[in-house]
N, C-alpha and C positions, 0 to 999 in steps of 0.2 A: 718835382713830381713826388705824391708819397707813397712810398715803399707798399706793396700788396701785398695781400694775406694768400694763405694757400689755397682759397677758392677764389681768388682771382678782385676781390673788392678792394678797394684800400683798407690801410687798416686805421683804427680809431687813433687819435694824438695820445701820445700818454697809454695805452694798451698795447704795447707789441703782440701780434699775434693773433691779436682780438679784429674781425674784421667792421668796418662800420656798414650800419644797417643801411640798404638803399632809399633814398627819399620816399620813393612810393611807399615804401615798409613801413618808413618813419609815421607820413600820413595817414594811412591806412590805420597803424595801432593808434595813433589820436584821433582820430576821427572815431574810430571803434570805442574807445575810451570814453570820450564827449558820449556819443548815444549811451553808451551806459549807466553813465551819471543820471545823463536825463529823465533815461529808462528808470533808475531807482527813486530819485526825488518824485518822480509822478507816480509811483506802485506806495511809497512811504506817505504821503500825503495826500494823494487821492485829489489833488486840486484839478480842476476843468470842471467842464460839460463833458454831453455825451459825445459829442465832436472831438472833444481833445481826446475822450477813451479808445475811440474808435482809431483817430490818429497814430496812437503810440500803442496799440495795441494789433495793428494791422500795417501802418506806412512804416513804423521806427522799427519795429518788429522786423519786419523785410530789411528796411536799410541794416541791421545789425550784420546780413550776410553779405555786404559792398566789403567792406574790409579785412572781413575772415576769406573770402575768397581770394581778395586783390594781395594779400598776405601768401598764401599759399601759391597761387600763381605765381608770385614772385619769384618767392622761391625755388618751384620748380625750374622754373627757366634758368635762374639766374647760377643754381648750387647744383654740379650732376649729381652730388653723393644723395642717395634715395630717393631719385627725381621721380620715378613709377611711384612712389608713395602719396610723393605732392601731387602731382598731377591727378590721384585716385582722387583725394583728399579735396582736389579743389572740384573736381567733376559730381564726387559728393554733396559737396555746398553748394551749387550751380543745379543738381537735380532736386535738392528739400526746397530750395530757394522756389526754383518753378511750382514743384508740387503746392507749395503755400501760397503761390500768387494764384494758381487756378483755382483755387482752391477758395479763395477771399474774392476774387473776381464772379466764379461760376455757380459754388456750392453756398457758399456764405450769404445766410438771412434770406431761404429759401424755404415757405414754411414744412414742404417735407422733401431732405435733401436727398437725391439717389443714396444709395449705398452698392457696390463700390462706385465712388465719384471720381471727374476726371480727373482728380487730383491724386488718384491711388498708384497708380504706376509710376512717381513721380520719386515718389515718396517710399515707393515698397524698394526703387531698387537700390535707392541711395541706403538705404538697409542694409541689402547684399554687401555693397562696396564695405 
């Protein structure tokens, strides 16, 4: 069995001290990483239709917050040292996330959208936070 670090993870082969990241962690930053890439070769190159802009401009977009949140979530559970921070942090990401889905669902290509729309409350408190 290998030796655990002082928040309780194992720790990395070769790092004493150092704890190894949780798989979901793991996944989550690659995954995060992948849309990123994505996200830039399509903004640097402008290749598609208007189907692909709307795609990565509204589905990748959204997907960017799957593993900013599944990342902080993690963490909070998983680390108590500043777990009210993560936990803020992921409720933050989880309230802009909704405000943007109502947002692209409700308000978006509306030819005159309310003001405030249901998307403001979503979005103003994740502010506060």
């Amino acid at each position: 069995m290998r030796k655990r670090s002082a928040v309780g993870a194992p720790e990395r082969p070769g790092s004493p001290g150092k704890p190894e990241a949780p798989r979901s962690v793991r996944i989550g930053l690659l995954l995060g990483a992948l849309l990123i890439v994505l996200w830039t070769l399509r903004a640097a190159t402008s290749w598609g239709s208007d189907t692909i802009d709307r795609v990565f401009t509204v589905e990748v977009f959204q997907a960017l917050y799957v593993p900013s949140i599944l990342v902080c979530a993690t963490r909070a559970v998983r680390v108590r040292d500043e777990r009210s921070a993560w936990v803020l942090l992921s409720l933050a990401l989880i309230a802009n996330a909704g405000g943007f889905a109502a947002y692209s669902l409700f308000v978006d290509g509306l030819a005159s959208p309310p003001s405030p729309s249901i998307a403001d409350p979503t979005e103003r408190w994740c502010s506060m936070v």
